[in-house]
C-alpha positions as CSV (number, residue, x, y, z in Angstrom):
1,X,89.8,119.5,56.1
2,X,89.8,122.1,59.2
3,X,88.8,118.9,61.5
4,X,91.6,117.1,60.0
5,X,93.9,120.2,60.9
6,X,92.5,120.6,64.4
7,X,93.2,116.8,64.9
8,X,96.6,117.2,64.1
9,X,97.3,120.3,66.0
10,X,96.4,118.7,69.1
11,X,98.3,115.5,68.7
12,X,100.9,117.4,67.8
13,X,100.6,119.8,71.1
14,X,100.1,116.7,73.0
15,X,103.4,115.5,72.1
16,X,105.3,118.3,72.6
17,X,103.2,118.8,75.8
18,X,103.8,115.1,77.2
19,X,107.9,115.7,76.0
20,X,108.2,118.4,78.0
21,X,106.6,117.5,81.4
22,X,108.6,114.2,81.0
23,X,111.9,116.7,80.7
24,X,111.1,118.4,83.6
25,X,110.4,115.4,85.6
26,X,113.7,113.7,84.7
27,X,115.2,117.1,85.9
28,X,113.7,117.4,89.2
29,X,114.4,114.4,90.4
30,X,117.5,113.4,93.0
31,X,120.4,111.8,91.9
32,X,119.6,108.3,93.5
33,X,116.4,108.3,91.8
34,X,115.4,107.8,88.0
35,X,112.6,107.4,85.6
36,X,111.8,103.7,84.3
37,X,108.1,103.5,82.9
38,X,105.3,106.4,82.8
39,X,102.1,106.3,81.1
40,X,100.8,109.7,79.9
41,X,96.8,109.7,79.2
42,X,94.8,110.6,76.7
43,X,93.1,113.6,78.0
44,X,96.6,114.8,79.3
45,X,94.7,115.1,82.8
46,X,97.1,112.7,84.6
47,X,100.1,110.7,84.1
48,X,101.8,107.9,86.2
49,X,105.4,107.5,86.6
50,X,107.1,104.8,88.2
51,X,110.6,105.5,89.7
52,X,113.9,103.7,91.0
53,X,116.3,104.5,93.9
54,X,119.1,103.0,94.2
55,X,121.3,103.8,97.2
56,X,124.9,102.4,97.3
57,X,124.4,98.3,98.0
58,X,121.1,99.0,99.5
59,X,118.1,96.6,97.9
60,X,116.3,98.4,94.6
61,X,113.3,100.7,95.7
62,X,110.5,101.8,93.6
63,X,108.1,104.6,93.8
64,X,104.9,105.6,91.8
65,X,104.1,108.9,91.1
66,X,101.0,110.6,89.6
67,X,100.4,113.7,88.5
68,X,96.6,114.6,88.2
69,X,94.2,117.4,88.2
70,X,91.8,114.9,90.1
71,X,91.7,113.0,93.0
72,X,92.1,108.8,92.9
73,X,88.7,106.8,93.3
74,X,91.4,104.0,94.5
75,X,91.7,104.1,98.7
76,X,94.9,102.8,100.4
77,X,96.7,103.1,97.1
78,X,100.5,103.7,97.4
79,X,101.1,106.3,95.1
80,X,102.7,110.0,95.5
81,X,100.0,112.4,94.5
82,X,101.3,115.8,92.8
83,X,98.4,118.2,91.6
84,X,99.0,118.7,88.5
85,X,97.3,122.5,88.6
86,X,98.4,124.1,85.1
87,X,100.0,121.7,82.9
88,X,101.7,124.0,80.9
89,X,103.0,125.7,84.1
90,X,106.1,123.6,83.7
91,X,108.2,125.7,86.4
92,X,105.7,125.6,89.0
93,X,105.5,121.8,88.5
94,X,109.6,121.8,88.8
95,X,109.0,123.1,92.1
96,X,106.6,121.0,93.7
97,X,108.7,118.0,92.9
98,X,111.9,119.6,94.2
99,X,109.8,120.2,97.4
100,X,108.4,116.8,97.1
101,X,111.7,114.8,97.4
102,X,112.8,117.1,100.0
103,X,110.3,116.3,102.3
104,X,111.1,113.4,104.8
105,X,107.5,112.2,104.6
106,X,108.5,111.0,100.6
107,X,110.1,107.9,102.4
108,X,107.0,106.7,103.2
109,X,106.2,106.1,99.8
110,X,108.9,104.2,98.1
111,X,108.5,100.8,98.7
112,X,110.6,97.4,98.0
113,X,109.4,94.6,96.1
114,X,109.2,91.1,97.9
115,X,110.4,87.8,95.9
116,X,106.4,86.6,96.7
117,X,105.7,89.6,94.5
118,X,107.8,89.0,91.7
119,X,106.9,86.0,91.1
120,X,103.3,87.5,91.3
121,X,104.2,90.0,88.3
122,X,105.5,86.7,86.9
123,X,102.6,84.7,87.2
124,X,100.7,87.6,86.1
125,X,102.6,88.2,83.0
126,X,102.4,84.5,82.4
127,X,99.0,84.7,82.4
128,X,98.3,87.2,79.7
129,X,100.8,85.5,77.8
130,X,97.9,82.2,77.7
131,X,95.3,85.1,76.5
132,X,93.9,85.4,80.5
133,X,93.3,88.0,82.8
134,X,92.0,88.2,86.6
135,X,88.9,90.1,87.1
136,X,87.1,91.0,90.8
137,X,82.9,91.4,91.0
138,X,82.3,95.1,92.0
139,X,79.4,95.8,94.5
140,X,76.8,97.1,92.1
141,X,77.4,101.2,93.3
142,X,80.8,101.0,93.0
143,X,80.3,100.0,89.9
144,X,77.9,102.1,88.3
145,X,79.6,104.9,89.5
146,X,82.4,104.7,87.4
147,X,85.4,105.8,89.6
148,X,83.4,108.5,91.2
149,X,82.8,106.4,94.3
150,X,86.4,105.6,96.3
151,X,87.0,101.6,96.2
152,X,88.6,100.5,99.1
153,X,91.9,98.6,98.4
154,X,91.9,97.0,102.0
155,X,88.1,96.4,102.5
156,X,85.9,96.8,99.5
157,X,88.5,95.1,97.2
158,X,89.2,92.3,99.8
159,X,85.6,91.5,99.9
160,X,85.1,91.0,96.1
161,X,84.5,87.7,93.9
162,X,88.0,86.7,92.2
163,X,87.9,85.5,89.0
164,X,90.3,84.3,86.2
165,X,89.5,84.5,82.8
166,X,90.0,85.2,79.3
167,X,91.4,88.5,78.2
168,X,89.4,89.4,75.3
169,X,85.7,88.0,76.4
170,X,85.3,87.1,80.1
171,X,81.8,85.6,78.9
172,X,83.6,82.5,77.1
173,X,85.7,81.9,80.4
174,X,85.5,83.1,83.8
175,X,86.6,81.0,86.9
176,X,86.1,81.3,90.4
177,X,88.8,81.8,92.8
178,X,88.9,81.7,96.1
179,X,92.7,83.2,96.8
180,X,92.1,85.8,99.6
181,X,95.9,86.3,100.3
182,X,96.8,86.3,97.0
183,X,94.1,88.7,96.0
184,X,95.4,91.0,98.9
185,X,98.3,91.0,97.3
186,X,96.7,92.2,93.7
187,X,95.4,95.2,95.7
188,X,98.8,96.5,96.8
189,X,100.1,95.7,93.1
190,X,97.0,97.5,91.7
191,X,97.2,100.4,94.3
192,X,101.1,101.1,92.6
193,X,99.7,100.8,89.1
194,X,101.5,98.1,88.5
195,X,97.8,96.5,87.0
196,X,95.5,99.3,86.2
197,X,92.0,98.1,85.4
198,X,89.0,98.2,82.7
199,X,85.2,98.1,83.8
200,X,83.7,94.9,81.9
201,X,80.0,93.7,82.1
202,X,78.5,91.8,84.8
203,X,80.0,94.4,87.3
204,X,83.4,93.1,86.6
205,X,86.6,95.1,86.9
206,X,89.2,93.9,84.7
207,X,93.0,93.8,85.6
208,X,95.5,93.8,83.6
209,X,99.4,93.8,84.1
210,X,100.7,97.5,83.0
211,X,103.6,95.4,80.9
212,X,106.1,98.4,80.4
213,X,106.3,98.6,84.4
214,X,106.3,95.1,85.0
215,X,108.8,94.2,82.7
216,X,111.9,96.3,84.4
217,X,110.8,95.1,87.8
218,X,110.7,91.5,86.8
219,X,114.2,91.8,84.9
220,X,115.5,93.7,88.4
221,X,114.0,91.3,90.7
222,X,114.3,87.6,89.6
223,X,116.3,85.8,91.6
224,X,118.6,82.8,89.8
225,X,117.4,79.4,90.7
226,X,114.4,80.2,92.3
227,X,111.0,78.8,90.0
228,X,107.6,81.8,90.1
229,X,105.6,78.7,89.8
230,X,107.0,77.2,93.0
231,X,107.1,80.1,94.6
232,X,103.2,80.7,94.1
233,X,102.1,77.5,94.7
234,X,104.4,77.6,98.6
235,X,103.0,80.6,99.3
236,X,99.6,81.0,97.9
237,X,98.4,76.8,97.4
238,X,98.5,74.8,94.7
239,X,95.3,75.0,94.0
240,X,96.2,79.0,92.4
241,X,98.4,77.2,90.0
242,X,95.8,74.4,89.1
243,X,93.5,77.1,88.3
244,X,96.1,78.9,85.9
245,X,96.5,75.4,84.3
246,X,93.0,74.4,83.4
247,X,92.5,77.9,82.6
248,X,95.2,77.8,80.3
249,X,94.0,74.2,78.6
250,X,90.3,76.0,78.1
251,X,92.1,79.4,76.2
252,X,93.4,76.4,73.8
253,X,90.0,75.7,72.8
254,X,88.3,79.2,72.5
């Protein structure tokens, strides 16, 4: 019975905790810019926010924010890092953004989303929808460390296998890709938490589209007339797509 109490009295704290700190980010942000998607963890150690400036007629720009009590293990990631110190020191939290956004350096973090990448969010979304997932082979430390050893967006990420394969078992499909361009361009997406990733067996790192980010972006950034699947295949090869395609006729038979 007390467990049962104690369980609910910290859900409940966690609630009211994670309603709060979204209040005061809301509050503390500039006019130009708003709240579109956050993810809040578990622990309550850390929680991502992606946010939207719009300027007048200038082109939509997006910024990821994360608030922490611990560092990143992900190097070269483009994300605007706030420590989150006391979480239930709401004021001095309100401050550290205000100073954030009035810094000149905060420009250096917002960042504009290329049609190349929507259609990537599109082909990525398309994907999951078929039941698959893309996957990279971690260099055995990395892996066993478990985010306590930094992997390297632009080097150590570059250099890994690329796989695509299903989303609930990688052992029933898993194909190679060699994409190195487009996989360069899953780092940056990855680095803005627009994937986020799960550690699978075989030292494979799972990653998987964070869908109530990509959704708004996709909606903001599709341009009419133009096809993801064309797009892809002009600026990545065709062979991506005909990997997505016989991928997509082996989740039929699983």
């Amino acid at each position: 019975m007390d467990n049962h109490h104690d369980l609910n009295y910290y859900l409940d704290s966690r609630k009211l905790m994670e309603k709060q700190l979204i209040n005061k980010l809301k509050q503390s942000l500039p006019p130009s810019v708003k709240l579109i998607a956050y993810n809040y963890s578990h622990a309550g150690t850390s929680l991502y926010a992606l946010l939207q400036r719009k300027q007048q007629a200038k082109t939509l720009e997006w910024l990821t924010l994360r608030l922490a009590d611990h560092p990143l293990w992900l190097e070269n990631a483009q994300q605007l890092f706030i420590n989150f110190g006391n979480p239930a020191d709401l004021g001095s939290l309100a401050k550290k953004l205000t100073v954030l956004f009035e810094n000149p350096k905060v420009e250096d973090y917002f960042y504009k989303l290329t049609p190349s990448e929507i259609a990537i969010l599109q082909f990525l979304d398309a994907c999951q929808k078929q039941g698959m997932i893309w996957a990279v082979r971690l260099p055995e430390k990395i892996f066993a460390a478990r985010k306590q050893i930094t992997l390297d967006l632009k080097n150590d990420f570059i250099e890994t296998d690329l796989f695509l394969g299903n989303r609930n078992n990688l052992n029933t499909m898993l194909l190679p890709v060699e994409a190195k361009e487009y996989q360069a361009e899953l780092a940056v997406l990855f680095g803005r938490n627009l994937l986020f990733s799960k550690f699978a067996r075989s030292r494979l790192l799972r990653l998987l589209p964070t869908n109530q980010w990509i959704q708004p972006v996709i909606k903001s950034g599709i341009t009419k007339g133009k096809d993801w699947k064309e797009q892809i295949a002009n600026v990545y090869g065709q062979e991506l797509l005909n990997v997505y395609k016989k991928g997509e006729k082996l989740s039929m038979n699983l």
